[in-house]
N, C-alpha and C positions, 0 to 999 in steps of 0.2 A: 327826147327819148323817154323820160320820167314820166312828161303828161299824156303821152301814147299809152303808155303802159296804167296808165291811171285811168286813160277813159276805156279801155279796154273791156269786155265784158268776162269777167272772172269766175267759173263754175264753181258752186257751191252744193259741198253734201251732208253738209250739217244737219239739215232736215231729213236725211234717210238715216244719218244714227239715231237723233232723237225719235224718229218716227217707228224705228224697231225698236226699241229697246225699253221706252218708257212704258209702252202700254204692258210688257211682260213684266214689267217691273212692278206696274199698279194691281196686277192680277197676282203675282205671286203674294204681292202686302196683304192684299185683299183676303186670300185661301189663308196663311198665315194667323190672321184675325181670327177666320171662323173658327179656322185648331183652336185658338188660347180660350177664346170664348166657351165652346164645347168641352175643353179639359177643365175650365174652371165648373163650368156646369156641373159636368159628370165625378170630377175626382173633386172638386173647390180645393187647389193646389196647382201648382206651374213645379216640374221635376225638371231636372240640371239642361235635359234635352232642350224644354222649352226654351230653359232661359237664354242658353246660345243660339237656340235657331232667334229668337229675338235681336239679341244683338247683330248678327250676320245681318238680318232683315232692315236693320238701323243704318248700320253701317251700308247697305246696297240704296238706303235711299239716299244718304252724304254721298254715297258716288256718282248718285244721278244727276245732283245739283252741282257737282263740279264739272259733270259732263257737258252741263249748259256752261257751266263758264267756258273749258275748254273751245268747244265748238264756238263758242261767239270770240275766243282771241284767234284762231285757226283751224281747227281740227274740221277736215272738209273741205278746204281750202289749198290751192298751191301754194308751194314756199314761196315761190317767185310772187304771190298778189300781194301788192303793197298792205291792203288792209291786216296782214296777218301778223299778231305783235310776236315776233318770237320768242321773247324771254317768258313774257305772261303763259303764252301753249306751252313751251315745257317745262314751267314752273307748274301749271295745274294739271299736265299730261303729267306727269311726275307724282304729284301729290293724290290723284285719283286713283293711278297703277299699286301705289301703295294701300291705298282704301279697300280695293277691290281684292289685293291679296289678302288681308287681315279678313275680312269679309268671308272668303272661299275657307280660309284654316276654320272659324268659326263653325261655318256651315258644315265642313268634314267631321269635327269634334263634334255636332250636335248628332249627328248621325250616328258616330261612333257609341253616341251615352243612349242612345235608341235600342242600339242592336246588344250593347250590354248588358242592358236590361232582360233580354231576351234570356231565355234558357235553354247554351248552345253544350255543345260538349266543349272539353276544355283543350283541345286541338283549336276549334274555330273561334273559343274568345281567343286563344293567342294569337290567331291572327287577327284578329280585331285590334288586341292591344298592338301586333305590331305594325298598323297600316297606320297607328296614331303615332306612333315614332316617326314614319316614313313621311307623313304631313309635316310632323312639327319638323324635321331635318330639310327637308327635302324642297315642303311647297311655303314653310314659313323664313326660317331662320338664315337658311342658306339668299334666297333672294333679297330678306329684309337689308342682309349685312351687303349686298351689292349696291343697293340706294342708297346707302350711308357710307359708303367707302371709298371719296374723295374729297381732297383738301386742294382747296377752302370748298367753302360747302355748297357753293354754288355752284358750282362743277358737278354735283349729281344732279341736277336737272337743266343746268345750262352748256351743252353740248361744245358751243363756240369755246366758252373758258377752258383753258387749260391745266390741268390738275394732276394732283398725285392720286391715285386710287391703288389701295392692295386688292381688289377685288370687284371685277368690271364684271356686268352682267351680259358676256357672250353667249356660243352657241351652247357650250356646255349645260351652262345655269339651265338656263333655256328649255334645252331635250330635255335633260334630267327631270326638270318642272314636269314638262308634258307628259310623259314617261309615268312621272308619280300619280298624277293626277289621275289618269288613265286606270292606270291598274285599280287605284281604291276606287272609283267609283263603278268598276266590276264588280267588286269584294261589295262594295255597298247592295247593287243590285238582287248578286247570288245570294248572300248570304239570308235577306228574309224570304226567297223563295225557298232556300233549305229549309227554314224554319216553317211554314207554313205546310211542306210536305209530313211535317209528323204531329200536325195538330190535325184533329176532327173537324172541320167547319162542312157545311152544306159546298155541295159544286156550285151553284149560283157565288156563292162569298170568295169559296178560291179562284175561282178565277177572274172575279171582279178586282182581290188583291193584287192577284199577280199581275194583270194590266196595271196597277197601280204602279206597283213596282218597277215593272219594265220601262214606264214613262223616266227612270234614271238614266236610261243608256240616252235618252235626246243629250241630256247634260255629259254623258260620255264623248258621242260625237262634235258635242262645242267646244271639247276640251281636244281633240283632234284638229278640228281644224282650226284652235288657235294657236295649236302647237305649228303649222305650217306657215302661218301668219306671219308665228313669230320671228319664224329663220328668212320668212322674204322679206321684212323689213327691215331685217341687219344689214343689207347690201345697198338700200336707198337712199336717196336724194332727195326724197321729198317727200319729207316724215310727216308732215302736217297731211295732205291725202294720200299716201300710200297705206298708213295706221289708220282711218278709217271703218276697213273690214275688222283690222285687230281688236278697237274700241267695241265695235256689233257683238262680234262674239263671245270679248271675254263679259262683256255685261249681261250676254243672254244664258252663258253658262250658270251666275251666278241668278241669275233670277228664276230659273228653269230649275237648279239644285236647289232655291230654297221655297219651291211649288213643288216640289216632288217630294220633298222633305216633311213639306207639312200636313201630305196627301194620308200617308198609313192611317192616323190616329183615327182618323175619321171615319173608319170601316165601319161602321151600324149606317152610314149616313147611304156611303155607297152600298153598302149588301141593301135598303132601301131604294136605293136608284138602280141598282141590275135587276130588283121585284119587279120594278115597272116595265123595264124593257124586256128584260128576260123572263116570262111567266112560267115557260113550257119550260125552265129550269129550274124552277121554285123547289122541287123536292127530287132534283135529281139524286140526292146522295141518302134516301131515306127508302127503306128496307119494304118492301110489302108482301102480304103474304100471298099466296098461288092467286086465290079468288078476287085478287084485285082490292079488296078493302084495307085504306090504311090502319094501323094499330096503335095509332101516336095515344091513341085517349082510352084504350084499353091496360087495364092497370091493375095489377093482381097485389094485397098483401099479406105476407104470409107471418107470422108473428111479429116483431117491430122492424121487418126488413121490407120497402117496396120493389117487387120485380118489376121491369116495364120500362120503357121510356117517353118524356112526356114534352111537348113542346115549349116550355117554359125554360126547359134546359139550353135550348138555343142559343137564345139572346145572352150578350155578353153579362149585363149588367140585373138579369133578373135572378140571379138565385136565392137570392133572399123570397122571391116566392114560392119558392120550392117547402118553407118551412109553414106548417099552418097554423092559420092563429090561433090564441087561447080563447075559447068556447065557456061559457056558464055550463056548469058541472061535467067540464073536458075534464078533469084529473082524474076520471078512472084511467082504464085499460079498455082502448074500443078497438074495431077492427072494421074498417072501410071496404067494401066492394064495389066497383065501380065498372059497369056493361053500359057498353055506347057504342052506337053501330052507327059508323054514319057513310054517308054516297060517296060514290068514286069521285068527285067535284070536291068533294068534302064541303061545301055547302048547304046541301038540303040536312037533315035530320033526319032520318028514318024512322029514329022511334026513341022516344026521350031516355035519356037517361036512366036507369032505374038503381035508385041508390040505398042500402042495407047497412044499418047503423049498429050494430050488437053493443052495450054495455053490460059488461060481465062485473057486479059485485061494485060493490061500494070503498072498496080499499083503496087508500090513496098509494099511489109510488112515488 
């Protein structure tokens, strides 16, 4: 009967977790990089956001590598196929589940110190601050102390052994998780769409964001259905492939949260990539007058105040050209007029520039 079952041929689906899961994971590392790379560019500094979305990032790769262990002692496998050690799977099916939650609080808290940053009313930081209570109670502390609360201690990860535990991780735990999870990664999504409705940017940028943003509810929905995951494999028999689906998703949630996560910072990159595809929206949010000709380069100044507005103002990171440089014998008092007429394309030039320099008096200010 033994060598029946031995030569038997035994379905294996080890290769359909590693085969989802790794490549979102190399891609989120990937998007990840570019953020730190571009923040150290732009700002030459990593702020509290980075550094936990970093670690979460750390910790999502230690989970990937236990995922191969996992999967090469069981996981994808039936209990019943001899090759499957079962101490080894739910010794590193144990050890991973813990990886992955530390991982997910990180990833929430990075988001959290993101949207902080922000300048919300003080209604919506509180719930900011309180969706960080709700992680730390809810999606850390409470589950942590479930995988640590049986004696002897092999009993948290060794099912067969028989143990004391004050605190088993049933359906409760469970919902509640899912439940938490769920709600803050709404609160994550809304909340920089609210913010984005009361800043100025061009339509081409807003709504290039808010697709950004939206890409959070995919990690909303993984967090759905591993919350059903998680209630159909309390009732199983055969933890090693029925946890299979469980493993896909809770890895793609966290890989999918920390590629969504490190998507905002990078809006010059994107408002560049909606340019390219979106042209006919390039100035959808800029004012023209009846005859069609834009006014972006018409500029009026009337004692040391300039009326007008100028496209330099746009870009996130250029106001420092707004200020003009110091000129050989610039310290009088001058007065700029600037007439530019240019084509509806705004390409051609009509008629150059014509620019009128007045220096009044030799007194310095």
């Amino acid at each position: 009967m033994i060598e029946s079952r031995q030569q038997q041929h035994w379905p294996n689906r080890g290769g359909e977790v590693l085969g989802s899961t790794v490549p979102i994971g190399v891609l989120s590392t990937g998007v990840l990089i570019w953020r730190m790379l571009y923040g150290i560019k732009t700002r030459k500094k990593l702020f509290l956001g980075d550094c936990l979305l970093i670690l979460a990032t750390l910790l999502n790769i230690a989970a990937t590598v236990i995922r191969f262990k996992t999967t090469h002692y069981g996981l994808g496998r039936h209990f019943s196929d001899p090759s499957v050690n079962i101490n080894k799977f739910g010794y590193f099916l144990w050890v991973g589940a813990i990886v992955n939650l530390l991982a997910v609080a990180l990833l929430k808290y990075s988001i959290c110190a993101y949207l902080l940053a922000l300048k919300f009313s003080r209604i919506y930081l509180a719930i900011v601050w309180a969706s960080i209570l709700t992680v730390t109670t809810c999606n850390l502390l409470i589950p942590m102390l479930s995988f640590f609360s049986c004696t002897p201690f092999e009993a948290n990860y060794n099912k067969g052994l028989r143990g004391k535990c004050f605190l088993r991780g049933g359906q409760e735990i469970v919902l509640t998780q899912g439940i938490s999870n769920i709600i803050t990664d709404v609160i994550y999504v809304v909340a920089p769409l609210i913010y984005l409705s009361t800043i100025k940017l061009p339509r081409r940028t807003q709504w290039g964001l808010r697709i950004v943003f939206c890409l959070g509810l995919v990690a909303t929905a993984c967090s759905i259905v591993k919350t059903t995951e998680f209630r159909a494999l309390s009732k199983t028999k055969d933890p090693s492939w029925d946890s299979v689906n469980l493993a896909i998703w809770s890895a793609t949630e966290l890989s999918v949260g920390i590629l969504c996560a490190s998507l905002p910072p990078l809006r010059k990159q994107f408002d560049r990539f909606f340019q390219v595809i979106l042209p006919s929206t390039a100035h959808g949010s800029m004012s023209r007058p009846p005859d069609g000709i834009p006014m972006w380069n018409v500029s009026k100044t009337i004692g040391s105040k300039s009326i007008g507005r100028s496209r330099g103002c746009e870009e996130d990171d250029d106001s420092e050209r707004g200020i003009l440089p110091n000129e050989e014998g610039g310290n009088g008092i001058t007065k700029t007029v600037v007439h530019e007429v240019i084509s509806e394309d705004r390409d051609e030039v009509i008629q150059e520039p014509a620019r009128t320099r007045q220096l009044y008096g030799e007194n310095r200010v």
